[in-house]
C-alpha positions in Angstrom: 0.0 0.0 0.0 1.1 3.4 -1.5 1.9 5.7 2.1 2.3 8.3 0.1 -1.5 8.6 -0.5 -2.6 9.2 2.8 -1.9 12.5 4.4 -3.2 11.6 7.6 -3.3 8.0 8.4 0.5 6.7 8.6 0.5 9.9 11.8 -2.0 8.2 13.8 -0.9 5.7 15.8 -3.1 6.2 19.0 -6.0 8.4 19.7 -3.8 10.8 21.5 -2.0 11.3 17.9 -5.9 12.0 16.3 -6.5 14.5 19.4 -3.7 16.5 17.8 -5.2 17.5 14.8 -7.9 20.8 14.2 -11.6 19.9 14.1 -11.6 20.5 10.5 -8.9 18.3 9.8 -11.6 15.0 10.4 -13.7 15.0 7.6 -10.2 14.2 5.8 -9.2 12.0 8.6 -12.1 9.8 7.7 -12.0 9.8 4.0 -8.5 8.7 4.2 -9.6 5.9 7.4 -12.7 4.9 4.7 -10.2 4.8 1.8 -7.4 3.1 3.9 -10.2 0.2 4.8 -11.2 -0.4 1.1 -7.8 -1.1 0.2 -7.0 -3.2 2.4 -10.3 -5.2 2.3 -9.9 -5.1 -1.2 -6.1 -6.4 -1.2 -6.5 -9.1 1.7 -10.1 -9.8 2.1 -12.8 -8.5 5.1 -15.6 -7.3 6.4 -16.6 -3.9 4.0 -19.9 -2.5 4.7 -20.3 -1.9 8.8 -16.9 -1.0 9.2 -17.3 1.7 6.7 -20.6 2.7 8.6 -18.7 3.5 11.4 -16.0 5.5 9.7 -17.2 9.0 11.1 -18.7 7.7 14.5 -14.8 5.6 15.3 -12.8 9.3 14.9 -15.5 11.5 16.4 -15.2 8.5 19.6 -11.6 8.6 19.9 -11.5 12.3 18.9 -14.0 13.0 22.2 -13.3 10.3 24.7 -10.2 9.1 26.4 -10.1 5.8 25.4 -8.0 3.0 26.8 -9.8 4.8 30.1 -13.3 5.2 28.4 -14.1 1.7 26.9 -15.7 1.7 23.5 -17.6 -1.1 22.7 -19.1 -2.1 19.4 -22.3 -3.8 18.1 -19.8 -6.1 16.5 -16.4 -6.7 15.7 -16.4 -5.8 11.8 -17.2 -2.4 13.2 -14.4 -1.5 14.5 -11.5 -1.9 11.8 -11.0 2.3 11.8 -11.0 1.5 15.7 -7.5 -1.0 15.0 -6.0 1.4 12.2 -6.4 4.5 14.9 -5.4 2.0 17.9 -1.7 1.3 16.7 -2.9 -1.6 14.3 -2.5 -0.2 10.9 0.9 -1.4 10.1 -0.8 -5.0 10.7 -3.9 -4.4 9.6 -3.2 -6.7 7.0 -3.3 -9.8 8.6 -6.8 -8.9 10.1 -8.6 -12.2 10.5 -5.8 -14.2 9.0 -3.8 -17.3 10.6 -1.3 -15.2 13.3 -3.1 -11.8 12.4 -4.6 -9.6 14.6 -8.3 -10.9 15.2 -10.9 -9.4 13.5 -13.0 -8.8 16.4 -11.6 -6.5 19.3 -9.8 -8.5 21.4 -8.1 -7.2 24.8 -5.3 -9.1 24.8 -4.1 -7.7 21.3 -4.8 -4.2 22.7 -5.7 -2.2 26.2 -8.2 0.3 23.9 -10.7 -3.1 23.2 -13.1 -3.6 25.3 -13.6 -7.4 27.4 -17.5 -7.2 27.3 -17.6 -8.1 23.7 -14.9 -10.6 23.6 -16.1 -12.5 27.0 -20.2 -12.0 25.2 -19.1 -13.6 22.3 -16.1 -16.4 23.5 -19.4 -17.1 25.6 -22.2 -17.0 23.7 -20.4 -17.0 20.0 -21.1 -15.0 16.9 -24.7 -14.8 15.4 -23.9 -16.6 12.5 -22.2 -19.2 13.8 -25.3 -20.9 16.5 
């Protein structure tokens, strides 16, 4: 993936790095998070559509709250791939949901900023389409 393309994206490696940047600056911030996530669903396979639903909802989170402190927790896991590119993920984002990847659900043992409810909810009670 080209670096050069994104302005924004290859800064942000925590939330604290997104809190640095003007209010103005996110409309960019999240066409480049959207853009970022098509390419690399496009390139190594994923979950498209409700990740890209929750483009401008993941920055305005991180952008407001203090997350790991303020727990953010999705509806589910294919929400929250903006969540892993803005949580120090992006350099492995490619190996989202791959043997050794990073998992494609939040997962708090691959990062303080996921949440346990929905990994304990779901290592409990599994995935929807899986019962």
């Amino acid at each position: 993936m080209d670096t050069n393309t994104y302005k924004y994206i290859f800064q942000i490696n925590s939330p604290q790095d997104l809190k640095k940047y003007q209010e103005s600056d996110l409309p960019l911030i999240c066409e480049e998070l959207r853009q970022f996530i098509i390419d690399s669903v496009a390139m190594y396979g994923g979950h498209l559509g409700a990740s890209l639903g929750t483009v401008e909802l993941t920055v305005a989170l991180h952008y407001i709250f203090d997350a790991p402190k303020d727990l953010i927790i999705w509806d589910v896991g294919h929400q929250a791939y903006g969540h892993k590119i803005l949580t120090g993920r992006r350099d492995s984002f490619h190996t989202n949901r791959r043997y050794q990847g990073i998992s494609g659900f939040p997962k708090r043992d691959e990062s303080p900023f996921d949440s346990t409810f929905f990994y304990l909810y779901f290592s409990r009670f599994g995935h929807g389409s899986s019962q």
